[in-house]
Backbone as CSV, one residue per row, in Angstrom:
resi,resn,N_x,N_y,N_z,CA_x,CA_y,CA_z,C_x,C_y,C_z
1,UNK,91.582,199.810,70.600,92.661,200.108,71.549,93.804,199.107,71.355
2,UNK,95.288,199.389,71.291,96.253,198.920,71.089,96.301,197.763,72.334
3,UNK,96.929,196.584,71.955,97.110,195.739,73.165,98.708,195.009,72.990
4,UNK,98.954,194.349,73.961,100.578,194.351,74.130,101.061,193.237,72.658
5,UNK,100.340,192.589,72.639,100.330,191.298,71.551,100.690,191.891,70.366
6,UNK,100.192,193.509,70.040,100.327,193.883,68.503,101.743,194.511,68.527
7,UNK,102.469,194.610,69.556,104.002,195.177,69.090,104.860,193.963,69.622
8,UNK,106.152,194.138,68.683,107.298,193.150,68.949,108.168,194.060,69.856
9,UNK,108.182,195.280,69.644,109.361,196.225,70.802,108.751,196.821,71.395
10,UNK,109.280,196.848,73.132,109.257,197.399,74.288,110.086,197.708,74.868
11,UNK,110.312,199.003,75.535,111.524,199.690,76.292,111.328,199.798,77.474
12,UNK,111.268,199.286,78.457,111.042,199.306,80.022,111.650,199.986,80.771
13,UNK,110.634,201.105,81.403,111.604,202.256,82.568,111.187,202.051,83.626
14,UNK,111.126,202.576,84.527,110.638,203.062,86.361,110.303,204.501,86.409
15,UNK,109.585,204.984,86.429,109.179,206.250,86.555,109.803,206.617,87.839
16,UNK,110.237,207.745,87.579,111.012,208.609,88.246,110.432,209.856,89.322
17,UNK,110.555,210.338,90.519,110.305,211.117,91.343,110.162,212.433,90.740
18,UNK,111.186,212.644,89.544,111.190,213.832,89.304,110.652,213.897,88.236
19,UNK,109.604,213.017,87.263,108.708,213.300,86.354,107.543,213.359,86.969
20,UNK,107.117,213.048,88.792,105.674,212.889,88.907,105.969,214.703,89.333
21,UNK,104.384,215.283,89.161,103.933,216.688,89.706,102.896,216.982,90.846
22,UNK,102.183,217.389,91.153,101.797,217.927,92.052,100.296,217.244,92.251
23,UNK,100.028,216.483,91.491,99.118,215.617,91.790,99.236,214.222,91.975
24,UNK,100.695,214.200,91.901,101.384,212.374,91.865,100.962,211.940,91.183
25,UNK,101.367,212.257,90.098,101.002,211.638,88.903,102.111,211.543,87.739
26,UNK,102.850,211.367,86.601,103.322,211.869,85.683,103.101,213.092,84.838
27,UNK,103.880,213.952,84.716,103.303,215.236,84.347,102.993,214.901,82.911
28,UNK,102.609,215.292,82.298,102.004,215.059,80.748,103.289,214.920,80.106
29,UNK,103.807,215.899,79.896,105.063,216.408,78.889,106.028,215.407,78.921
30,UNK,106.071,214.536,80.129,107.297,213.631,80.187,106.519,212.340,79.329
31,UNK,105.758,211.918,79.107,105.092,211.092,78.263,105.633,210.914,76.594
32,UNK,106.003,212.031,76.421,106.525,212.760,75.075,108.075,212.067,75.354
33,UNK,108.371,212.537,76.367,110.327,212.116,76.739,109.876,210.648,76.671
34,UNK,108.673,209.956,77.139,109.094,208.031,77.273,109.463,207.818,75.597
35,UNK,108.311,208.048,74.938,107.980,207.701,73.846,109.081,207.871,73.022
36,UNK,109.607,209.153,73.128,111.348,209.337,72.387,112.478,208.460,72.723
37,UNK,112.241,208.431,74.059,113.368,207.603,74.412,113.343,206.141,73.764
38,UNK,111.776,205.745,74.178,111.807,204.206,72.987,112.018,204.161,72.039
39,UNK,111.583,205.942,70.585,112.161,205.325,69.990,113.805,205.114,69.525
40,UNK,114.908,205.611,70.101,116.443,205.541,70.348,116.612,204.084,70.452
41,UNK,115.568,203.390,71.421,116.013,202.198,71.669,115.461,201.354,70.187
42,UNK,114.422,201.700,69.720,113.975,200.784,68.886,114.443,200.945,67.659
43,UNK,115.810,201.783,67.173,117.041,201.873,65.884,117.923,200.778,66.745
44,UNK,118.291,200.953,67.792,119.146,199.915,68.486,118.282,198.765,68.283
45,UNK,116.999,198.134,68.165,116.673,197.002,68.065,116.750,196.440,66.252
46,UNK,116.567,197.631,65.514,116.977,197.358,64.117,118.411,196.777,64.105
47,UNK,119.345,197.157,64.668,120.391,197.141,64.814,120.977,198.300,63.675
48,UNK,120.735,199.371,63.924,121.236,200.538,63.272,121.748,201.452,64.304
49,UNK,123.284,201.859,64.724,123.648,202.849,64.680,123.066,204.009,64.675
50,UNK,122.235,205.015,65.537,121.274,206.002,64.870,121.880,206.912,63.427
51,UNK,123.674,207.868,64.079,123.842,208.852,63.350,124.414,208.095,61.946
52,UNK,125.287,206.815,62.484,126.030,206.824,61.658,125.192,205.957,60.249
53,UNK,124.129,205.562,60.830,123.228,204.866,59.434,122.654,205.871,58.721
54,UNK,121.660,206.836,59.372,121.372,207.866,58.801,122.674,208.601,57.865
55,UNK,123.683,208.793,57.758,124.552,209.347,57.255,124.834,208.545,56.007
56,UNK,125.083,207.036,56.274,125.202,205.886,55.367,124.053,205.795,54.265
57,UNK,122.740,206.358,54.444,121.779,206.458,53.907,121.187,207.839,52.950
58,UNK,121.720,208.579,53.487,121.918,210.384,53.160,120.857,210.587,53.259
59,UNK,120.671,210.763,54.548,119.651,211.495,54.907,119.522,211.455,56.693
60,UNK,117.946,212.119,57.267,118.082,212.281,58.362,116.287,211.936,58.532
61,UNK,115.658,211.769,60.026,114.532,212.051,60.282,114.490,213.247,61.317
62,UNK,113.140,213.692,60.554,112.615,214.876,61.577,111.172,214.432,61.871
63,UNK,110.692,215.401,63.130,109.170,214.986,63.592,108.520,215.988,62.616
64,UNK,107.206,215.463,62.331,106.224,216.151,61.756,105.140,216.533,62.397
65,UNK,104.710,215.709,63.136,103.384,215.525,64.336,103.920,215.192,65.264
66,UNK,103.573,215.137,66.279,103.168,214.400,67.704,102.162,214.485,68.482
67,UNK,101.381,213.418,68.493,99.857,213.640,69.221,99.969,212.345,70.332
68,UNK,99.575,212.547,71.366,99.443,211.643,72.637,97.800,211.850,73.014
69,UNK,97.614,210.637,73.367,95.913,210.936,74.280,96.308,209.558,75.690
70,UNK,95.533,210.604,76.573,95.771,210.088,78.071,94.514,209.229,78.203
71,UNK,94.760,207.659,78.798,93.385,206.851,79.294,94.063,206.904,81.043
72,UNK,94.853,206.928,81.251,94.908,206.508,82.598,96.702,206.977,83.217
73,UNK,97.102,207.073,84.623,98.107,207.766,84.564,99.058,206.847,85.370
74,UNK,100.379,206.898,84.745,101.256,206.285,85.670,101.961,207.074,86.834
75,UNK,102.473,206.431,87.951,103.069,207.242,89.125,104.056,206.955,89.508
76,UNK,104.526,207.495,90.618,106.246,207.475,90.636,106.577,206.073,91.241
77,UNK,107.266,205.202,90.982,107.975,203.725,90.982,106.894,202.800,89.964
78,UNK,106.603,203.326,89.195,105.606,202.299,88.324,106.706,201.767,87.520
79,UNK,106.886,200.467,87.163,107.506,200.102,85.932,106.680,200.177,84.923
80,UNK,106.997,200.587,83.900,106.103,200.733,82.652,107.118,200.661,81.592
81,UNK,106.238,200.186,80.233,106.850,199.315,78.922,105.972,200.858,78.396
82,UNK,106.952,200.714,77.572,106.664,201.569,76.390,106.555,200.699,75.106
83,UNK,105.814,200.519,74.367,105.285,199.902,73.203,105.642,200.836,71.917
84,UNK,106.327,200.208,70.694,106.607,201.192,69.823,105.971,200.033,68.554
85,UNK,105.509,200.483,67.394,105.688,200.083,66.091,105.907,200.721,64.635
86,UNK,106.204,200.550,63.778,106.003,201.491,62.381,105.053,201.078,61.947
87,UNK,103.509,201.496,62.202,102.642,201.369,61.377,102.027,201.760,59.683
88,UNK,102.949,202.540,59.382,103.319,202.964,58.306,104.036,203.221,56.973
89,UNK,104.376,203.153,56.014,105.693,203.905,55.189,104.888,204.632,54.154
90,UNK,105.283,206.177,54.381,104.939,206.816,53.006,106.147,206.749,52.040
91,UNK,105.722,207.500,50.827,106.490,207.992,50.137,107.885,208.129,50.356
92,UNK,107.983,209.226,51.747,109.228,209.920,52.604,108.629,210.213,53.898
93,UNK,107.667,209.735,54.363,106.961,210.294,56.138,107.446,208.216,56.722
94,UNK,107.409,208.216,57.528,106.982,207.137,58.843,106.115,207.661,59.672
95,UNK,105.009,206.483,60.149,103.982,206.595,60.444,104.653,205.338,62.192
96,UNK,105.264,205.970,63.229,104.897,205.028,64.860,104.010,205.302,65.679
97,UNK,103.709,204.420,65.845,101.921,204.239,67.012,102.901,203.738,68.182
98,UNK,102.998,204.202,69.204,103.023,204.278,70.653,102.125,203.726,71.764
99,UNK,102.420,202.977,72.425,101.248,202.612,73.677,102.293,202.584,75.056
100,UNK,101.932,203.041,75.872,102.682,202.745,77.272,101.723,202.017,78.396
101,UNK,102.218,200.829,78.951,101.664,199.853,79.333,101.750,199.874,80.771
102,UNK,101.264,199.357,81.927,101.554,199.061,83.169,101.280,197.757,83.201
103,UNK,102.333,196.572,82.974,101.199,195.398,82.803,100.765,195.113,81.371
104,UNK,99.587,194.610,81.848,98.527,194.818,80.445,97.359,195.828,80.711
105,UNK,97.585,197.085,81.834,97.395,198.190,81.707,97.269,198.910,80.459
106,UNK,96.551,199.652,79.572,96.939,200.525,78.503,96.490,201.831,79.341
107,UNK,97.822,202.839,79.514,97.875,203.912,79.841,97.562,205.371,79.081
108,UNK,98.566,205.331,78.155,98.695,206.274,77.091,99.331,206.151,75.820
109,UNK,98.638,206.364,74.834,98.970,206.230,73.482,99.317,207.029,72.902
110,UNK,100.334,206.983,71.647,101.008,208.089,71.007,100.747,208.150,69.436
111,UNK,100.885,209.242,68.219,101.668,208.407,67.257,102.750,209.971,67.249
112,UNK,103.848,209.748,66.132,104.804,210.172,65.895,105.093,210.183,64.397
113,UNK,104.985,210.990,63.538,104.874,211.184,62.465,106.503,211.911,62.055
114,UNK,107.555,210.947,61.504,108.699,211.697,60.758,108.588,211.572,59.061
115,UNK,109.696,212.537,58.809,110.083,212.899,57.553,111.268,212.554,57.212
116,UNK,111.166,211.757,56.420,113.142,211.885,55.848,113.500,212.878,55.524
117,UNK,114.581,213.167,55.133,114.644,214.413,54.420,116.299,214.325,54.459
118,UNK,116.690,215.121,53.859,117.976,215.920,53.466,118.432,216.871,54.822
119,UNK,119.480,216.440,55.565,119.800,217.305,56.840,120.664,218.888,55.988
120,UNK,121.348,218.680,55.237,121.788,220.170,54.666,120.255,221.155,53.960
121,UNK,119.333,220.723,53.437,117.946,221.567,53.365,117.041,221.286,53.933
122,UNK,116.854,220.265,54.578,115.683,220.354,55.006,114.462,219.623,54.730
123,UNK,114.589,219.025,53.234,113.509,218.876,52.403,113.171,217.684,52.041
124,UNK,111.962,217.480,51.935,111.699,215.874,51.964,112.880,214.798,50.977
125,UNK,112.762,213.782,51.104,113.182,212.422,50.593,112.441,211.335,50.362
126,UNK,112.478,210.214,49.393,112.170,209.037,49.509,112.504,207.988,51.035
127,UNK,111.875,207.795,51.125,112.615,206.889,52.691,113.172,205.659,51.568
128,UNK,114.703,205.469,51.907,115.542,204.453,51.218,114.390,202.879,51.408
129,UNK,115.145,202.116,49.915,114.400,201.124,49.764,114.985,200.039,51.263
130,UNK,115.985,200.385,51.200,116.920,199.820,52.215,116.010,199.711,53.784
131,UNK,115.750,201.024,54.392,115.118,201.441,55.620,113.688,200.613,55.669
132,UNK,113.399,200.948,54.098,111.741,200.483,54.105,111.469,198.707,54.007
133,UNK,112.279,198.380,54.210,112.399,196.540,53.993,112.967,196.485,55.251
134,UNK,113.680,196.988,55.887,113.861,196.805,56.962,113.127,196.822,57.993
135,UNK,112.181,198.129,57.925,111.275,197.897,59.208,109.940,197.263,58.892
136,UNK,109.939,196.612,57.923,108.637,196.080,57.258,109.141,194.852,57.984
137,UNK,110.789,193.948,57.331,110.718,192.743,57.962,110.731,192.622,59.680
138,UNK,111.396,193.690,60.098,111.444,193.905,61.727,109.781,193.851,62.374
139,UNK,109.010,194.423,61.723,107.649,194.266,62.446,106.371,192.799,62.028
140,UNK,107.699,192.170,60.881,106.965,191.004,60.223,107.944,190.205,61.317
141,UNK,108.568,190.437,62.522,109.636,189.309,63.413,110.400,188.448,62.598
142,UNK,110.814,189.233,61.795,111.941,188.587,60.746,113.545,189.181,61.115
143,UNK,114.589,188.488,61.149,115.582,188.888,61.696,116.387,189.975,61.203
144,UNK,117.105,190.609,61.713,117.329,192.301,60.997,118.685,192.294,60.793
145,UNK,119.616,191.223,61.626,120.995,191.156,61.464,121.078,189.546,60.808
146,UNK,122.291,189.467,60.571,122.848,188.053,59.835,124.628,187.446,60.599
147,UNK,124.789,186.885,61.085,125.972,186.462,61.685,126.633,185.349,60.965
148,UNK,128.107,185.977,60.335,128.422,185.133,59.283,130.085,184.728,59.905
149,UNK,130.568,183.405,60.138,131.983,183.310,59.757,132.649,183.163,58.688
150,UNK,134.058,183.577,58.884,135.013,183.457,57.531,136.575,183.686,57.834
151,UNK,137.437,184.029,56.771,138.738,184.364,57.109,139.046,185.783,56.849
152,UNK,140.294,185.826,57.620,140.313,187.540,57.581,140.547,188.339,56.097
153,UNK,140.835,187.547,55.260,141.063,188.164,53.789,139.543,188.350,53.478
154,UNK,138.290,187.497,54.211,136.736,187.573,53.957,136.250,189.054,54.589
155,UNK,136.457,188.927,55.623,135.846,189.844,57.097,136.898,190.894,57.435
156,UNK,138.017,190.821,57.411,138.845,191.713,57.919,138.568,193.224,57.841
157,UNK,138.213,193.353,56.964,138.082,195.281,56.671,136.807,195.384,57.538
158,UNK,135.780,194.910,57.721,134.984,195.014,58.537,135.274,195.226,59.888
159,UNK,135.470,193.752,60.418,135.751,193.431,61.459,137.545,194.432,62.412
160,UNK,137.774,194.453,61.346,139.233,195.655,61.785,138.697,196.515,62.519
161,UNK,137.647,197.289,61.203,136.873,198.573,61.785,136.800,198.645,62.904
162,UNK,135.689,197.918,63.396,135.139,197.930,64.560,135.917,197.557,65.734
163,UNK,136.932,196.790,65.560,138.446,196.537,66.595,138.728,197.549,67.087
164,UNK,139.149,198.666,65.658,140.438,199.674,66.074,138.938,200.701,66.563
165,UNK,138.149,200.691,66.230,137.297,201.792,67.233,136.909,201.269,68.459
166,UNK,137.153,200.012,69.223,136.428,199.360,70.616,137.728,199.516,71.049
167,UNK,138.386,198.735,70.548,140.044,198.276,71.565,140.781,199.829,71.396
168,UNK,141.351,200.509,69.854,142.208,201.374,70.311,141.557,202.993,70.556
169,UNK,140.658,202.733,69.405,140.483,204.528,70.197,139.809,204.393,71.445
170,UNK,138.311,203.593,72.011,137.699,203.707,73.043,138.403,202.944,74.385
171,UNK,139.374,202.135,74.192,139.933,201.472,75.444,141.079,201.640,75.412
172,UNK,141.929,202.765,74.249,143.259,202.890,74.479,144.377,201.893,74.414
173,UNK,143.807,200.965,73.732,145.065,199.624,73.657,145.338,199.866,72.180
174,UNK,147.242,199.908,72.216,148.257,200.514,71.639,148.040,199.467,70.395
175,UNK,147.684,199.992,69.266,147.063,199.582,68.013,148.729,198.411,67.241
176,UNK,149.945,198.424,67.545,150.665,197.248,67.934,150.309,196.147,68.753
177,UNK,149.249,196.492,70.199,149.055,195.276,70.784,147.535,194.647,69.511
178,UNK,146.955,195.056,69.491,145.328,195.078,69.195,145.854,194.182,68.078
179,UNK,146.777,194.261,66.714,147.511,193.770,65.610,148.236,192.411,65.767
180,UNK,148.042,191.207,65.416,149.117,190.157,65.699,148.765,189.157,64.330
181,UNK,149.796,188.637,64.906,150.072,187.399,63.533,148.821,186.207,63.787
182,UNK,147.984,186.235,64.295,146.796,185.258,64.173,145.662,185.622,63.427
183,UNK,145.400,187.051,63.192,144.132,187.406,62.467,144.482,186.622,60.765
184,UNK,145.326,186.111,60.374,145.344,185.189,58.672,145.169,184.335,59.200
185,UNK,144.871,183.303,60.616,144.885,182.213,60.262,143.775,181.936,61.407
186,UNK,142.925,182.438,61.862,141.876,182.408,62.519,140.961,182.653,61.886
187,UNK,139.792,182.015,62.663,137.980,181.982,62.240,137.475,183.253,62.933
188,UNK,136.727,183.808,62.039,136.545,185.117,62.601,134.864,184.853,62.269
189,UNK,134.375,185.809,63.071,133.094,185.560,62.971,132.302,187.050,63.267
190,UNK,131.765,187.343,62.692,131.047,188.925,62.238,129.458,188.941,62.766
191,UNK,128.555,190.034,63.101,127.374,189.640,63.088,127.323,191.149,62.655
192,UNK,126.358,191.309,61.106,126.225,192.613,60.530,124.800,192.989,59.835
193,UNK,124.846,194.481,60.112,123.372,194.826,60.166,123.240,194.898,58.210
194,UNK,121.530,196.023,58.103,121.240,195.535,56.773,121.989,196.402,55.996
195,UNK,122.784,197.563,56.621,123.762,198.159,55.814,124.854,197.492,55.249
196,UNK,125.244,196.538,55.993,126.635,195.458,55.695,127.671,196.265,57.004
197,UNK,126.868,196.755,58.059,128.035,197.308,58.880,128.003,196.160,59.772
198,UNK,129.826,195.795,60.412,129.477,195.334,61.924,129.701,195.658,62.456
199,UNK,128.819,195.019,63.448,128.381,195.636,64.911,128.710,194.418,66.039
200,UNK,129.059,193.322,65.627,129.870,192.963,66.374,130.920,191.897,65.926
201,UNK,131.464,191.755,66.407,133.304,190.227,66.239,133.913,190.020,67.158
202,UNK,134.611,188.314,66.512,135.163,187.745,67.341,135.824,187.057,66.650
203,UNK,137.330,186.043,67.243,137.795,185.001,66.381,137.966,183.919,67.152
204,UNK,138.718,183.130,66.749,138.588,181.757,67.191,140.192,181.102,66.126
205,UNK,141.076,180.961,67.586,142.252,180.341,67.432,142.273,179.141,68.161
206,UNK,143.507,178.378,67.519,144.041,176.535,68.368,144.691,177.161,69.831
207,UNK,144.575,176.788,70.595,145.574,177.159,72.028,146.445,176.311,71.926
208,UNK,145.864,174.384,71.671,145.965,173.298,71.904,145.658,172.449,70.685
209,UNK,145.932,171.255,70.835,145.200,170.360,70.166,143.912,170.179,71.291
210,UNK,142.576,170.232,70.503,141.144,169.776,71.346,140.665,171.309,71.709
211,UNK,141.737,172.161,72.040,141.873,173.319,72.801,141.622,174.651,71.525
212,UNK,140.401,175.344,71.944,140.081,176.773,70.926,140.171,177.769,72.135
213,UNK,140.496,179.005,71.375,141.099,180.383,72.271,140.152,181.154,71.385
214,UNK,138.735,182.040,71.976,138.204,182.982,71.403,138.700,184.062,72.328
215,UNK,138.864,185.228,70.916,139.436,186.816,71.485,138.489,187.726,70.328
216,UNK,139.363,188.464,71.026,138.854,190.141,69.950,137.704,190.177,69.988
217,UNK,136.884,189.583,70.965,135.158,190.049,70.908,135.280,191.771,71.147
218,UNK,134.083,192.402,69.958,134.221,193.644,70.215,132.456,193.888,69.896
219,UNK,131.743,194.355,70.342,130.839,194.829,69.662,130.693,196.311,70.031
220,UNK,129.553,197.093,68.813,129.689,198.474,68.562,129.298,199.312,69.574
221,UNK,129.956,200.238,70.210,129.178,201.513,71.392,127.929,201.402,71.920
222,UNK,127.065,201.777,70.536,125.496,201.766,70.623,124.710,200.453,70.334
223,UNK,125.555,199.254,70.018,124.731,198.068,70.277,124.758,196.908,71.063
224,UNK,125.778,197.314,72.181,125.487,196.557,73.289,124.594,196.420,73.928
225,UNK,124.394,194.928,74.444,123.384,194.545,75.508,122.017,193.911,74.299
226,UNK,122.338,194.038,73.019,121.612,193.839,71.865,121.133,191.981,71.067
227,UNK,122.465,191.794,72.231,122.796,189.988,71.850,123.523,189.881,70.730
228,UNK,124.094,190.611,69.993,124.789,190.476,68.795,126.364,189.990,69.358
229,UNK,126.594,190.616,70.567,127.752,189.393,70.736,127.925,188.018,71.362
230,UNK,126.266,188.098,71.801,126.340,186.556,72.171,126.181,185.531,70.850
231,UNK,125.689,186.340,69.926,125.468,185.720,68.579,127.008,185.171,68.000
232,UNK,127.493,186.352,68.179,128.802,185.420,67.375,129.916,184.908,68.143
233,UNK,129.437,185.215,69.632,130.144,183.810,70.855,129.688,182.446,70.223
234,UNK,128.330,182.520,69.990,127.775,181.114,69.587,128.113,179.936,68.241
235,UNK,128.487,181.263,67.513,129.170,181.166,66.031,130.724,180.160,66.410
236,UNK,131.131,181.168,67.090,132.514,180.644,67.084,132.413,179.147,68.363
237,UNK,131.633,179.181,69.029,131.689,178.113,69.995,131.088,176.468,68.826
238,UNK,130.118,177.014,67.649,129.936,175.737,67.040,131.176,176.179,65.810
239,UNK,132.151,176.162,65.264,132.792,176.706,64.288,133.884,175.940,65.835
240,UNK,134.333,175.659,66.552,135.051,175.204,67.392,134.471,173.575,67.877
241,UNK,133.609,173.505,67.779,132.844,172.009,68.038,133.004,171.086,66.802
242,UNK,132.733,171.963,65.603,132.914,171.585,64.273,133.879,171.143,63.749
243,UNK,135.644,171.546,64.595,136.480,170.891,64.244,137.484,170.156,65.219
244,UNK,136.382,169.637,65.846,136.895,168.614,67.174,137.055,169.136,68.230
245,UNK,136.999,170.681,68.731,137.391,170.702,70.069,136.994,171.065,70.889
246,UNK,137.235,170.427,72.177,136.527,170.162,73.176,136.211,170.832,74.641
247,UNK,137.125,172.255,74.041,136.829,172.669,75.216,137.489,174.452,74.358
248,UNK,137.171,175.373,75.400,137.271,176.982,74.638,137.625,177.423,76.120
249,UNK,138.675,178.487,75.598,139.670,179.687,76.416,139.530,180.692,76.090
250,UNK,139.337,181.584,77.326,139.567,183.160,76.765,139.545,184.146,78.042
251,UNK,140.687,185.160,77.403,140.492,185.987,78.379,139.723,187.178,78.770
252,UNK,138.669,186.965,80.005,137.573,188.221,79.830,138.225,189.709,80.075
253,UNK,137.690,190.475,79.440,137.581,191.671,80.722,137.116,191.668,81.956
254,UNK,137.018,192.164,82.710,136.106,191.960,84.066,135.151,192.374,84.064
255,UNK,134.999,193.818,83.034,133.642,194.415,82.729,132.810,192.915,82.005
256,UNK,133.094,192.385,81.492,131.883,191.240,80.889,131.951,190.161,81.215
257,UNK,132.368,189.881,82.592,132.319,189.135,83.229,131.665,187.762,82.995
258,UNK,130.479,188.915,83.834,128.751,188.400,84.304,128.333,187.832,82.410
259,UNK,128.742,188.320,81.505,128.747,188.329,80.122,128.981,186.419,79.310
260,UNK,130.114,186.226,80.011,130.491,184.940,79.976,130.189,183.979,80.998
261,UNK,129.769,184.242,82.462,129.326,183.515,83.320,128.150,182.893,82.586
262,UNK,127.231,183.888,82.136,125.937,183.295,81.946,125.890,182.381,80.757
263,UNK,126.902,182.311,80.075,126.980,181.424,78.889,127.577,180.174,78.856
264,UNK,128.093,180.189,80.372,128.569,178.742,80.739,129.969,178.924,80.872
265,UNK,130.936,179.784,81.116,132.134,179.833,81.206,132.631,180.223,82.440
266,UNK,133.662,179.891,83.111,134.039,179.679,84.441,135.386,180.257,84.650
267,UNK,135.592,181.020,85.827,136.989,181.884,85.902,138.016,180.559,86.061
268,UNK,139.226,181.031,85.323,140.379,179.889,85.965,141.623,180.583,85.800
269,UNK,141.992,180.886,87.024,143.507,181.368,87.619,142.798,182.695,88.097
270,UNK,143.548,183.594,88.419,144.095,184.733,89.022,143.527,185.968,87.936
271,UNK,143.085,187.406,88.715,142.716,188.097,87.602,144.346,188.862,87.144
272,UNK,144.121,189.423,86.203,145.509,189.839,85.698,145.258,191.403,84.630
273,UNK,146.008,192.022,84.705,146.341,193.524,83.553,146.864,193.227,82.188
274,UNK,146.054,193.409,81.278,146.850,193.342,79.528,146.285,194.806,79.221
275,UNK,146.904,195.629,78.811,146.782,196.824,78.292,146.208,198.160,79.127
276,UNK,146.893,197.321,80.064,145.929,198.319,81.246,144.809,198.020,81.637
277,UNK,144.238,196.840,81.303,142.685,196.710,81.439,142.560,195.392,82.322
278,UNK,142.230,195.473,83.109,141.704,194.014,84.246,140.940,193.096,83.503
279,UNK,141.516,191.852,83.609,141.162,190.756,82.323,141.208,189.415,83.961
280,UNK,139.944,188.208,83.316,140.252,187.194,84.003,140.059,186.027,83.000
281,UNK,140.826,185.107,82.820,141.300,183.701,82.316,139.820,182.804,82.360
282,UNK,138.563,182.589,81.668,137.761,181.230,81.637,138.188,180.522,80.383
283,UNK,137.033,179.266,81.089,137.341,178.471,80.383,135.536,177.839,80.177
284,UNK,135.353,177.069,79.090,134.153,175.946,79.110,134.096,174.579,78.578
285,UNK,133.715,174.031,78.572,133.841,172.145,78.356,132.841,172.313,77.332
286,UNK,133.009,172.429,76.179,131.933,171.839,74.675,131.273,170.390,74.597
């Protein structure tokens, strides 16, 4: 029997009113919905993009199997972990074993059998050498992303990317503001998955003498909440220590507030509008 110790990823829900049935219980079928849903989350823990890696890779997964067996049942307000791993790599199949936990409860176990394959036929594939080192080192707790600084003639085409899709198409800021004369002479700092995509940035300008100004934090749609931008907050906060200075500025959104509170940074002045978007002024002491 699977126990919590043998997986590194877990997706934690609350069971819901409207999955228990008529015996207060979880109806079977929604067991199938946990297990999917973890695994969505557990490409987000690769740090892959679902569609757009699959595409980068040419190819797609489909299910082949799905088999669940019931030891015991969860009920409505249970928190429960869903347990995922790749116990497997064929040829072109993946082999995930499933456990859903209450605790150190073992409830119900799954596996999930996909296929690579070709989304225009249909038809099997090699699973890329790429995919297959990846989830080999991910279940060996080996790190899946790499967070690198540099200059924008280094990072720029990357790091652009992902700008003009956070700031101008998804937040509507006028691709003149998003553009300025500091990206040649700022530290930019990237954190990118095993495709070479990023998924998240930031830079790091002088305000002052002693005085660093980090901006343009952007990370990708589907990999927030992932830590990849606290990763390269951290980048740029030692890449700012590194050349004397003693203290870091920046202006938040208000949405990530709570984002920078917890990292040690403190509101200072008044909240204020840049691009339409409610922004507040911290600061932190290095």
């Amino acid at each position: 029997m699977p126990r919590r110790s043998d997986f590194r990823f877990f997706h934690r829900l609350r069971v819901r009113w409207a999955e228990v049935d008529m015996q207060k219980i979880v109806f079977n079928a929604h067991y199938l919905m946990y297990f999917d849903t973890a695994i969505a989350d557990y490409w987000r823990a690769l740090a892959l993009p679902y569609e757009e890696s699959m595409v980068a890779m040419g190819g797609d997964l489909y299910v082949r199997k799905a088999t669940v067996e019931f030891n015991a049942s969860a009920r409505a307000d249970d928190m429960v972990d869903v347990a995922m791993r790749c116990a497997r790599i064929g040829t072109s199949s993946l082999l995930f074993e499933g456990a859903l936990f209450r605790g150190d409860e073992l409830l119900v176990t799954c596996e999930l059998v996909y296929v690579f394959a070709d989304p225009a036929t249909q038809t099997s594939k090699p699973v890329p050498d790429v995919l297959r080192t990846l989830l080999t080192d991910y279940e060996a707790r080996k790190p899946v992303f790499d967070v690198v600084a540099g200059t924008w003639a280094e990072l720029g085409e990357g790091a652009g990317e992902l700008r003009r899709e956070v700031f101008v198409e998804e937040q509507r800021v006028p691709l003149d503001m998003e553009l300025d004369a500091q990206d040649p002479v700022a530290v930019h700092g990237v954190a990118r998955n095993r495709l070479g995509r990023v998924i998240a940035t930031g830079r790091l300008v002088v305000e002052a003498p002693g005085v660093g100004r980090i901006g343009r934090m952007a990370v990708h749609r589907a990999m927030r909440g992932g830590g990849h931008g606290a990763a390269v907050l951290r980048l740029l906060e030692d890449a700012a220590r590194a050349r004397g200075d003693r203290e870091i500025t920046l202006s938040a959104q208000r949405s990530a507030e709570a984002f920078y509170l917890r990292r040690g940074y403190v509101p200072a002045g008044e909240p204020f509008e840049e691009a339409g978007i409610a922004h507040i002024e911290m600061r932190r002491t290095l």
